[in-house]
N, C-alpha and C positions, 0 to 999 in steps of 0.2 A: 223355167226356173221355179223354183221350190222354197220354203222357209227351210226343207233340210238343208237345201246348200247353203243359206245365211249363215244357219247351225253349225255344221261344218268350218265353216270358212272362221267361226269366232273358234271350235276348239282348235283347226291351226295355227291360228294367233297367237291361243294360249301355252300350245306346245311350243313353237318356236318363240316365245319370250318375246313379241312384241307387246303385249298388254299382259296383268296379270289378270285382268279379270274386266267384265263388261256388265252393263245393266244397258235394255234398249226398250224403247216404246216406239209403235209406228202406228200413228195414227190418220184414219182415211174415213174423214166427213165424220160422222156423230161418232164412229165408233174405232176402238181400236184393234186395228188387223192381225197385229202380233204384240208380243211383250216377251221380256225372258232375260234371266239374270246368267251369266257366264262365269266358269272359270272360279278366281280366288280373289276376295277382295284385299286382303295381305299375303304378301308370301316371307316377312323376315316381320318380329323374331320368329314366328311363328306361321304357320298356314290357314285364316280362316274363308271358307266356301263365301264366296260372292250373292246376297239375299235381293230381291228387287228394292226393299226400304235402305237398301244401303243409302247413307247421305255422304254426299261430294263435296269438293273442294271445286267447285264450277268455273275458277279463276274468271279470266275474262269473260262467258259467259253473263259477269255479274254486267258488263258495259250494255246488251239489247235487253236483261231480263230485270233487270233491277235499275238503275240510272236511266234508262232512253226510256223504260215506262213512265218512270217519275216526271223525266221533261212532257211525255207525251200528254202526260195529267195538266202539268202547270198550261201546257200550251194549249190545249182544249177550254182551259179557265181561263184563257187571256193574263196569265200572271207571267207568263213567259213568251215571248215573239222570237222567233228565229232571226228574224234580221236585225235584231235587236244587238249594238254593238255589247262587248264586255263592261267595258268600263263605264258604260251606267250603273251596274251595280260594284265593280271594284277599280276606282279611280286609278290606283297605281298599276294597273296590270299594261297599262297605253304605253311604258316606256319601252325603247330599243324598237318603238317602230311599231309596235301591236296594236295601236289603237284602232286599226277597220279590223279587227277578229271580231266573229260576231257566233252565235247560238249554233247555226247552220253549220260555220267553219269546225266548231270543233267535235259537232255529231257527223261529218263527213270527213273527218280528218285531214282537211286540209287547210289548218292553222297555220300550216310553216312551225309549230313545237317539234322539239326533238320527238321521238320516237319515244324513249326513255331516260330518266339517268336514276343515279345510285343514293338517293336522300337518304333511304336508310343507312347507310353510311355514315354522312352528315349529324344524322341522329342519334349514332350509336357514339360520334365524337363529342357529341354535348353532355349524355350521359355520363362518360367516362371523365368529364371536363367538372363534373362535381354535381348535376343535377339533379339527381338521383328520381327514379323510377320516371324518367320522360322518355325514354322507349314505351312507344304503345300508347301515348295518352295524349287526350284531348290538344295537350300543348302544341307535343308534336306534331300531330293533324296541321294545326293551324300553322306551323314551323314551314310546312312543304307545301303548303298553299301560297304562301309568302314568297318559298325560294321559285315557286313556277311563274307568280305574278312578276319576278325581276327577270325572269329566262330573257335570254336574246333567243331572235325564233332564227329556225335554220332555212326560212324562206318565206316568202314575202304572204299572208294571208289571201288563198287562193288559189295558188301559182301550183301548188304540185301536192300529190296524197300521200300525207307519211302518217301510216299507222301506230296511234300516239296514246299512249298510255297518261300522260299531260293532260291533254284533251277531258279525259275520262275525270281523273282527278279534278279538274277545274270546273265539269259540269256537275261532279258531287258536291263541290262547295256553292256554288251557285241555288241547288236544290235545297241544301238545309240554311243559304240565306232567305231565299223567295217562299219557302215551306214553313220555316221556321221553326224548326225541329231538327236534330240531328238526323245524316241520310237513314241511317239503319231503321229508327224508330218511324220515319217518311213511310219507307218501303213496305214497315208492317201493318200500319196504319191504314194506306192508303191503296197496296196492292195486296199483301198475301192475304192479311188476315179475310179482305173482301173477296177476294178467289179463293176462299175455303181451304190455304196450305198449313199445315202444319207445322211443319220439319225443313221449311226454307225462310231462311232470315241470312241475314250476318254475325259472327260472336266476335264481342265487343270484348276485348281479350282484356283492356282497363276495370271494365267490368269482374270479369271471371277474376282477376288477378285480386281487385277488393275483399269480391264477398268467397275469394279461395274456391270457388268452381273448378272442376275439375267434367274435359269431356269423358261421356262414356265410348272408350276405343270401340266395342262392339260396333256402334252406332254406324264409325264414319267408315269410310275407307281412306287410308294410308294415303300420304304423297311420298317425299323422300326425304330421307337422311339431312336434314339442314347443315352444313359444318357449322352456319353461323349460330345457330340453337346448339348446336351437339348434342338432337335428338332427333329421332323418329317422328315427323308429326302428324296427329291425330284431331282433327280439329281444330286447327290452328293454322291460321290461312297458311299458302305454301310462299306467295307471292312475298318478296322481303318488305316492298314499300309500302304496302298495305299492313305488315305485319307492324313496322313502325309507326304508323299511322292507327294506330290498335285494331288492327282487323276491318275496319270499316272505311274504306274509300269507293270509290265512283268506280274505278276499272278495275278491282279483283273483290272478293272478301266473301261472296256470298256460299252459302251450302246450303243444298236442294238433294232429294230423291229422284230418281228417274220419271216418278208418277208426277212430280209435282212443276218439275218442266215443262211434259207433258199437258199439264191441265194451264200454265200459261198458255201455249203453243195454241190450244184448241180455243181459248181465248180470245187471245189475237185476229184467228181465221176469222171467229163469230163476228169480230167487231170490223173487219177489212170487208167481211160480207153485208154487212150494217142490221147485224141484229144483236148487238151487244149495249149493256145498259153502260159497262165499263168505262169504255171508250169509241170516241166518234166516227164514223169512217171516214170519215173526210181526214182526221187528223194521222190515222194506221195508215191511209194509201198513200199520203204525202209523206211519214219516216220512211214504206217499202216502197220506194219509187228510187232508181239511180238518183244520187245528184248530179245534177250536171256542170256543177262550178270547175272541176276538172276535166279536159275529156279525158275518155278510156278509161277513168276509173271506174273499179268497179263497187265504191261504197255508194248507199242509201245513206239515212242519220240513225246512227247508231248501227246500223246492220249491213251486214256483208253481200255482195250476189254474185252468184257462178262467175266463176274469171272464164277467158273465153277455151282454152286450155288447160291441163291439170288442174281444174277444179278438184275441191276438197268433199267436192258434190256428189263428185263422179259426173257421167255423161246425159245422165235424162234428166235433169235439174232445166228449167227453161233460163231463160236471162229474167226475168219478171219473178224467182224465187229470190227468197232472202234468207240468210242463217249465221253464224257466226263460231269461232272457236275458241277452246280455253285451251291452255298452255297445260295443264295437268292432264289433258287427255280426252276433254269435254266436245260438245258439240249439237248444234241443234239447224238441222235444215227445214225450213218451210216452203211450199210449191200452194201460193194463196187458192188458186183458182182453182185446181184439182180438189183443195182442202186436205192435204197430205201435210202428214209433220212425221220428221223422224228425229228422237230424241235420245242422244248415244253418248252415255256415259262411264269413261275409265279413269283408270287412275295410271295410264301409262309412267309417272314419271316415280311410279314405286317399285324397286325399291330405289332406282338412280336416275336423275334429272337428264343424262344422256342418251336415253335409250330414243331414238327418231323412230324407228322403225313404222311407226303409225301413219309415215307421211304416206306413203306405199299405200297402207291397211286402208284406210279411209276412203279414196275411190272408191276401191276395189268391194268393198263393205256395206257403199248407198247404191251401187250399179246392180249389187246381187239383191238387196231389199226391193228396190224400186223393178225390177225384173220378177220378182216374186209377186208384187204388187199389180203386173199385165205390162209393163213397160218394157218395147221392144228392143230385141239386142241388136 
């Protein structure tokens, strides 16, 4: 196998409309093996070519690259303990039974929290109930911190892995309690600006909404059609509960460039290999390590690893790799030991939120990279 067949195999995609367009970086030990931008970063209203500085809507994505770094900081400081219950730091969250959740449960997703629900909703009832501009701001934020600390959990802390978006949101409030600082400002503070990124943060949409900021469309690439916005959006998380929560929560909100994932990725190895000033190895091997609080699961804290079938991986990914995915199209695998990082970003859900067809793509897409890479068929 060949990078032309990788080549290939992205403008099939793009012809048969599974992705409109892709940015990818594949990085092997100091150096990176390929890079290359695909296809169209919009195709409605208009058509613009896909650039590698395109920036993303990373969706989840924001839960291993942005939040599990911030725990991984506090927890390195001794300012945060995994086994440490919730309700040391938010007394009311213990009702309906949650009080043994703890650090660990909800970076391994097995809180027993729902998966999801619909605050934004919630949110958009209060504004319309006379509050005016509390979509999007700080209140809010703190509105759906509140309705999560009352959740009844839908199983007993421990007991079974339900992939929880909850979870996420409850570790972002936690981080700008223990941090002290809002998450977004955490993340710049203490991750990008010191990984030398530029073009990866979160947009604090209360913000932009103040001082009348407006993004520049070139910049991003496109998600879809919101009905609830009744616009195209451009910078503007695609996620609704995060959008509620003004763009900046624990499990979506963030936007990054392909390179700039990338330079996390290579990060991570350095510090799992133990030559990084960032962070410890001690504390990288224990988030990429399965947990074992569930068997058969396949989460680490904060981060995903090859399921034993249809992985998202594809086939040469070992059980000892870790990667995660975003809802908009996103995606990043790591293989520590080899030092391989592949970092694959689209915007599948533009221009309509129902297009699947990526579930297919994705194997089929890290089997033809890692095959081009020397990995046998």
């Amino acid at each position: 196998m060949s990078w032309r067949d990788v080549e290939q195999a992205f403008a099939k995609a793009i012809e048969q409309g599974v992705i409109p367009g892709a940015t990818l970086i594949v990085r092997h030990g100091a150096d990176i093996a390929y890079q290359g931008a695909f296809g169209f970063r919009q195709r409605e209203p208009e058509t613009a070519p896909m650039k590698l500085d395109t920036v993303f809507d990373l969706a989840s994505l924001t839960k291993p690259l942005a939040t599990t770094i911030a725990a991984m900081l506090l927890v390195s400081e001794g300012k945060l303990r995994l086994d440490e219950r919730m309700t040391r730091f938010f007394p009311n969250f213990g009702v309906h039974g949650k009080a043994a959740v703890t650090f660990r449960h909800l970076l391994a997703h097995c809180s027993g929290l729902a998966a999801w629900r619909p605050f934004y909703q919630r949110v958009a009832e209060i504004e319309r109930g006379g509050r005016v501009n509390f979509l999007g701001s700080r209140g809010a934020r703190e509105f759906v911190y509140e309705e999560i600390h009352r959740e009844k959990p839908e199983a007993t802390a421990g007991a079974r892995a339900i992939y929880s978006d909850l979870n996420f949101m409850l570790l972002g409030e936690t981080i700008e309690q223990i941090g002290g600082s809002p998450l977004d400002r955490f993340c710049a503070d203490r991750i990008f600006r010191p990984l030398g990124l530029r073009a990866t943060g979160f947009i604090d949409l209360a913000l932009a909404r103040l001082r009348r900021l407006e993004p520049a469309p070139e910049m991003f690439a496109p998600t879809a059609h919101c009905p609830l916005r009744r616009r195209m959006l451009f910078g503007e998380v695609d996620d609704e509960n995060a959008w509620a929560m003004g763009g900046v929560a624990g499990h979506a909100g963030a936007f990054a460039p392909v390179a700039e994932v990338d330079r996390i990725a290579a990060e991570l190895i350095t510090a799992w290999a133990g030559h990084s000033q960032f962070l410890p190895q001690k504390i990288v091997r224990e988030f990429w390590t399965r947990d074992g609080t569930v068997r058969d699961s396949t989460w680490a804290l904060g981060w995903d690893s090859p399921s034993p079938e249809y992985s998202s991986s594809g086939r040469h990914f070992s059980p000892a790799a870790v990667g995660h995915l975003g809802f908009t199209g996103t995606s990043i695998w790591i293989e520590p030991e080899a030092e391989i990082s592949i970092a694959l970003l689209t915007n599948r859900v533009h221009p309509r939120r129902d297009n699947q067809a990526i579930r297919e793509f994705r194997p089929k897409i890290h089997d033809l990279i890692m095959e081009a890479l020397g990995a046998e068929d």
